[in-house]
Rosetta silent file (secondary structure, phi, psi, omega in degrees, C-alpha in Angstrom):
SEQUENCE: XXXXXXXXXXXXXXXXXXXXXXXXXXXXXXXXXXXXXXXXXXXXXXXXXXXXXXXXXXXXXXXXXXXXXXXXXXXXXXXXXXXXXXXXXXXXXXXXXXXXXXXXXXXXXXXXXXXXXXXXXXXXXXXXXXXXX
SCORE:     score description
SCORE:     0.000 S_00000001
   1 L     0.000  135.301  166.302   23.799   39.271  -23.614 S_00000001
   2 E   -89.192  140.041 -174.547   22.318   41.974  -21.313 S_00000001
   3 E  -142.771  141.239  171.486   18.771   42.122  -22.177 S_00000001
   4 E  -111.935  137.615 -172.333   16.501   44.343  -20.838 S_00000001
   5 E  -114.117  133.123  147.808   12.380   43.225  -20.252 S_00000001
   6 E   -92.311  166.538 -179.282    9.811   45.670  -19.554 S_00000001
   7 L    62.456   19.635  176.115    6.976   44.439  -17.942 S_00000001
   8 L   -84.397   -4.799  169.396    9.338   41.338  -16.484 S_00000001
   9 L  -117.756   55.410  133.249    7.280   40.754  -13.052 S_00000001
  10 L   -59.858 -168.768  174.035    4.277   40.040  -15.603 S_00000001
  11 L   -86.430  -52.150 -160.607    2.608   36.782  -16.276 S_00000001
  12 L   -89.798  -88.201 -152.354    4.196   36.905  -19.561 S_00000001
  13 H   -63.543  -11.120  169.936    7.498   38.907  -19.095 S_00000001
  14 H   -76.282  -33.691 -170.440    8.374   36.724  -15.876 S_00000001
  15 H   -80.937  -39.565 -168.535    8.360   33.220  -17.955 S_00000001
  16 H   -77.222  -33.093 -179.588   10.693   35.470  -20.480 S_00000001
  17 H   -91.574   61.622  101.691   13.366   36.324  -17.647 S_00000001
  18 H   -55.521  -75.744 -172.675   13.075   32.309  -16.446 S_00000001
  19 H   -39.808  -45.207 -150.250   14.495   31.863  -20.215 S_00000001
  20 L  -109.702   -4.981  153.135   16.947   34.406  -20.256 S_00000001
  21 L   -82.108 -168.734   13.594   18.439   33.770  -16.602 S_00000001
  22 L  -126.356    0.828 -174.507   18.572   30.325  -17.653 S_00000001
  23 L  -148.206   15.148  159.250   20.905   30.542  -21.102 S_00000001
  24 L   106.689  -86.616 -116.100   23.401   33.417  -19.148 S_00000001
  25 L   -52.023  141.855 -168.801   21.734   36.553  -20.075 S_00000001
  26 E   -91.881  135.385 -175.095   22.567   39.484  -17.579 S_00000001
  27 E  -132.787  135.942  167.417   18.434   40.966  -17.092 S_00000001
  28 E  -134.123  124.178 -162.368   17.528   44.110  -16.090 S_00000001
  29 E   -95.203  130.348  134.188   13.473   44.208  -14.860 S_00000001
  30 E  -111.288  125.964 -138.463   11.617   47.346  -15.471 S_00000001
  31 E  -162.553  135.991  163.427    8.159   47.020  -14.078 S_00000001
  32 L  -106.754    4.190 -158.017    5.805   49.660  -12.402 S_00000001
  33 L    22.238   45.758  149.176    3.847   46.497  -10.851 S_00000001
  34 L   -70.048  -14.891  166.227    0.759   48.036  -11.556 S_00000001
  35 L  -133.600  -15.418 -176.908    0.122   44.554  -12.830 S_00000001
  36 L   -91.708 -178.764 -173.033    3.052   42.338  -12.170 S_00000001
  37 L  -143.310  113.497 -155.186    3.708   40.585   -9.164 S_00000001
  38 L   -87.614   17.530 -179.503    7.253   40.806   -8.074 S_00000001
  39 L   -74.931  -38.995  163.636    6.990   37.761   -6.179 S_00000001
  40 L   -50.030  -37.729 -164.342    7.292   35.764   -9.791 S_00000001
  41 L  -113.138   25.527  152.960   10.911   37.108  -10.283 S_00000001
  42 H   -29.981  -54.246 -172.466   12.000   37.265   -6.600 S_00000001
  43 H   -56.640  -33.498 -158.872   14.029   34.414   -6.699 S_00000001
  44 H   -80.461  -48.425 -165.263   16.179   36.049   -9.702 S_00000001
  45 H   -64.532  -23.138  179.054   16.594   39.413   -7.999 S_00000001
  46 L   -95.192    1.618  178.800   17.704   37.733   -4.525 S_00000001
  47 L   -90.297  -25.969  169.989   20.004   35.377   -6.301 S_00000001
  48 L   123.383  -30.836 -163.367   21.540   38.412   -8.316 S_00000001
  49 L   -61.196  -19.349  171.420   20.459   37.263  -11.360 S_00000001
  50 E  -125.874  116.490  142.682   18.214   40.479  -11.898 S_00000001
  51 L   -60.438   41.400 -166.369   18.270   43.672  -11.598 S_00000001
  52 L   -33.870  135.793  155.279   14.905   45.002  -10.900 S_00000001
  53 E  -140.107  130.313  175.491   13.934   48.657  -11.122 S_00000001
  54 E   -68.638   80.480  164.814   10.160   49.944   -9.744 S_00000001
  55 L  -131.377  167.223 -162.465    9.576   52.520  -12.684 S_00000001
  56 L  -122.737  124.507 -170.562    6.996   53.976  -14.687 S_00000001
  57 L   -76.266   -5.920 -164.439    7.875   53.753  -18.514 S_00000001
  58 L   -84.919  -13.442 -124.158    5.763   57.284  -18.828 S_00000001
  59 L  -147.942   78.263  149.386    8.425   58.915  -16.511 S_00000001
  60 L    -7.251  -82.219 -171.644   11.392   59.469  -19.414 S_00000001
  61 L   -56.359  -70.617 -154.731   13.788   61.064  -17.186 S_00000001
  62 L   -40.815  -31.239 -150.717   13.299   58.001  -14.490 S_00000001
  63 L  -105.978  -59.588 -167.144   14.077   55.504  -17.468 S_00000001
  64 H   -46.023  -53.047  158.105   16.497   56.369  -19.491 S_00000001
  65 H   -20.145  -47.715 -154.259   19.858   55.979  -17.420 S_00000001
  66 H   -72.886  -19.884  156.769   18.603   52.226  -17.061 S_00000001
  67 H   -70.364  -15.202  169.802   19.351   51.471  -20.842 S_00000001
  68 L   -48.581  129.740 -174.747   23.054   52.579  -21.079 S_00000001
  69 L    66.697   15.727  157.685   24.854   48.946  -21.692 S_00000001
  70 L   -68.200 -173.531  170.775   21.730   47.173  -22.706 S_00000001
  71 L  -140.769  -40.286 -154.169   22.329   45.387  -25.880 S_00000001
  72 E  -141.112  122.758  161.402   18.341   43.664  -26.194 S_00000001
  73 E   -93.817   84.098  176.103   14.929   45.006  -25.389 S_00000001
  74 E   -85.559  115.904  158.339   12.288   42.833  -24.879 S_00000001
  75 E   -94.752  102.142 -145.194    8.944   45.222  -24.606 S_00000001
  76 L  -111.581  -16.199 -157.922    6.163   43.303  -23.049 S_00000001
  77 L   -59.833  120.119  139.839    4.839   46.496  -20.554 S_00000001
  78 L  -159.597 -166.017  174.400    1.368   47.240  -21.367 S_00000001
  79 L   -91.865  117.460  165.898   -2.326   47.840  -19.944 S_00000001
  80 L   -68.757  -35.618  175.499   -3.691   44.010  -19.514 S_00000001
  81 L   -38.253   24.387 -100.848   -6.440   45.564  -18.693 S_00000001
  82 L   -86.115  -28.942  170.589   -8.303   45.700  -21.758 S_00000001
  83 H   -38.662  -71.991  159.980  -12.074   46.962  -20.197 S_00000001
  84 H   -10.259  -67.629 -167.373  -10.280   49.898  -18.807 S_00000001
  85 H   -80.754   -5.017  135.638   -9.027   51.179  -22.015 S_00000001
  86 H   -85.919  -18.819  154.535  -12.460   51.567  -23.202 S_00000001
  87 H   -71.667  -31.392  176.430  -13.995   53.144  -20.321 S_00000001
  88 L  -113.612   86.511 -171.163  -10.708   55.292  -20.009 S_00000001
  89 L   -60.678  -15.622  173.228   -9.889   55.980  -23.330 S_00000001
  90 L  -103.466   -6.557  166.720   -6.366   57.482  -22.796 S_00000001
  91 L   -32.115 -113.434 -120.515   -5.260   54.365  -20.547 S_00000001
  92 L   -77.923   -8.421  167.237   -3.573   52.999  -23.657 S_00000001
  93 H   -80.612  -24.843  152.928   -2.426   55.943  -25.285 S_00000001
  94 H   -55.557  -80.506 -163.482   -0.497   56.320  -21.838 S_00000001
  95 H   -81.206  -29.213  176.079    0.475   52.814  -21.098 S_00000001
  96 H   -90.931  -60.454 -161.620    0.802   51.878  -24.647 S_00000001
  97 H   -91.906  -36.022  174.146    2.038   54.840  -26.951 S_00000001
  98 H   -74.055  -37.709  147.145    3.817   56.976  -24.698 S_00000001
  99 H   -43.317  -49.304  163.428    5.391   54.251  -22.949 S_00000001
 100 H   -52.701  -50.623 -168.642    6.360   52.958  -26.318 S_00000001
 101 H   -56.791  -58.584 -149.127    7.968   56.297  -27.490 S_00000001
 102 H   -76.897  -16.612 -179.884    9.870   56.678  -23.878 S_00000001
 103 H   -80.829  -75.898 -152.424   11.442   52.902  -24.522 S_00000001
 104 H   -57.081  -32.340 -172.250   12.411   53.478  -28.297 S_00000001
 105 H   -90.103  -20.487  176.596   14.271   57.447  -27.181 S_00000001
 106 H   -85.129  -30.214  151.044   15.845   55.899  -24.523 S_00000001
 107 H   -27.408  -67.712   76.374   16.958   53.224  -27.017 S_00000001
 108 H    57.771  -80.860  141.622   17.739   55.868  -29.667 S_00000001
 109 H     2.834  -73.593 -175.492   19.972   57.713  -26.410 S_00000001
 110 H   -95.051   -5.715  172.688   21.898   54.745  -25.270 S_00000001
 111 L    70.900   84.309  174.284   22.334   53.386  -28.994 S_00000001
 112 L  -113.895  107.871 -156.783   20.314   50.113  -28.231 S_00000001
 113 L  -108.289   34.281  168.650   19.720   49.141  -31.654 S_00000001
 114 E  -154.702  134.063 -165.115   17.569   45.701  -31.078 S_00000001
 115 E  -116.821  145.308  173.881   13.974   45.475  -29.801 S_00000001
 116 E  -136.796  140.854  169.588   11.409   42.755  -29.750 S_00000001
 117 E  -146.148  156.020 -174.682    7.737   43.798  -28.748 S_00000001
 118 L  -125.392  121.504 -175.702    4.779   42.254  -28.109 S_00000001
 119 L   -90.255 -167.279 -165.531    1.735   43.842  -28.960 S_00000001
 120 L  -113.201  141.266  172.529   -1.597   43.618  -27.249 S_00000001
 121 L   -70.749   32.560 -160.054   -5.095   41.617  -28.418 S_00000001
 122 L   -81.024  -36.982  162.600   -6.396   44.723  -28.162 S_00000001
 123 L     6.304  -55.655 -163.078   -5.140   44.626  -32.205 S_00000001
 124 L  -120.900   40.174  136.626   -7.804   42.562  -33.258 S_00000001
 125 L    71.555 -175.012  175.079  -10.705   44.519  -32.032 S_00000001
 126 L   -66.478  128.056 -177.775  -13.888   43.195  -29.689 S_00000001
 127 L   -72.549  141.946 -167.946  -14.499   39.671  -29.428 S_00000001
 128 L   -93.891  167.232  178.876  -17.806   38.109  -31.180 S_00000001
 129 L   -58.535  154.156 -165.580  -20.085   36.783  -29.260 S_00000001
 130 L  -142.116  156.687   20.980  -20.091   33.308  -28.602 S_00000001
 131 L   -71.788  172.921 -173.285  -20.656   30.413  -29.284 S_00000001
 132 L   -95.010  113.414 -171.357  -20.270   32.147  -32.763 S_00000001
 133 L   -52.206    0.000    0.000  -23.127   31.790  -34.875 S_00000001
């Protein structure tokens, strides 16, 4: 399968392309490493096993070519960052919703018609304080 990860030199999306070089899957990395570290999937990209590309899912035009021949979307990209996005309130409408939209039209585009996403714990609100009374 060609599967495409966003967010693949994560924490997270690096452990998913271990899995998915590891059962055959052809991977293509899309990562702005505003948070990843591309030293996790190094190994894959100098072995061949990855493509990487250093893009910004916000940046449409930049993105879209790179889904022609996917078949699988894993979407893992977000702001980890979760402090941010309440001091900067449009962080995650950027890194989350717009980013989302520009994955799903270039999906839509190259007629990629299966997605997996992982949302964020931003989901479930502020954590109570603890220990919890």
């Amino acid at each position: 399968m060609r599967a495409l990860v966003t967010g693949g030199a994560g924490f997270i999306g690096s452990h998913l392309v271990d899995r998915l070089v590891s059962r055959g899957d052809e991977v293509v990395v899309v990562d702005n490493l505003s948070s990843g570290v591309l030293e996790f999937i190094q190994g894959h990209i100098d072995s061949g096993a990855v493509v990487f590309h250093n893009v910004d899912l916000k940046d449409l035009e930049s993105i879209k070519p790179i889904f022609n021949g996917i078949e699988m979307v894993y979407h893992l990209a977000a702001n980890p960052d979760i402090r941010l996005g309440t001091r900067i309130t449009d962080t995650d409408l950027k890194e989350g919703t717009i980013a989302t939209y520009n994955v799903l039209e270039s999906m839509r585009l190259a007629n990629v018609e299966k997605i997996a996403f992982a949302s964020s714990s931003v989901v479930y609100g502020e954590n109570a304080p603890m220990p919890t009374p």
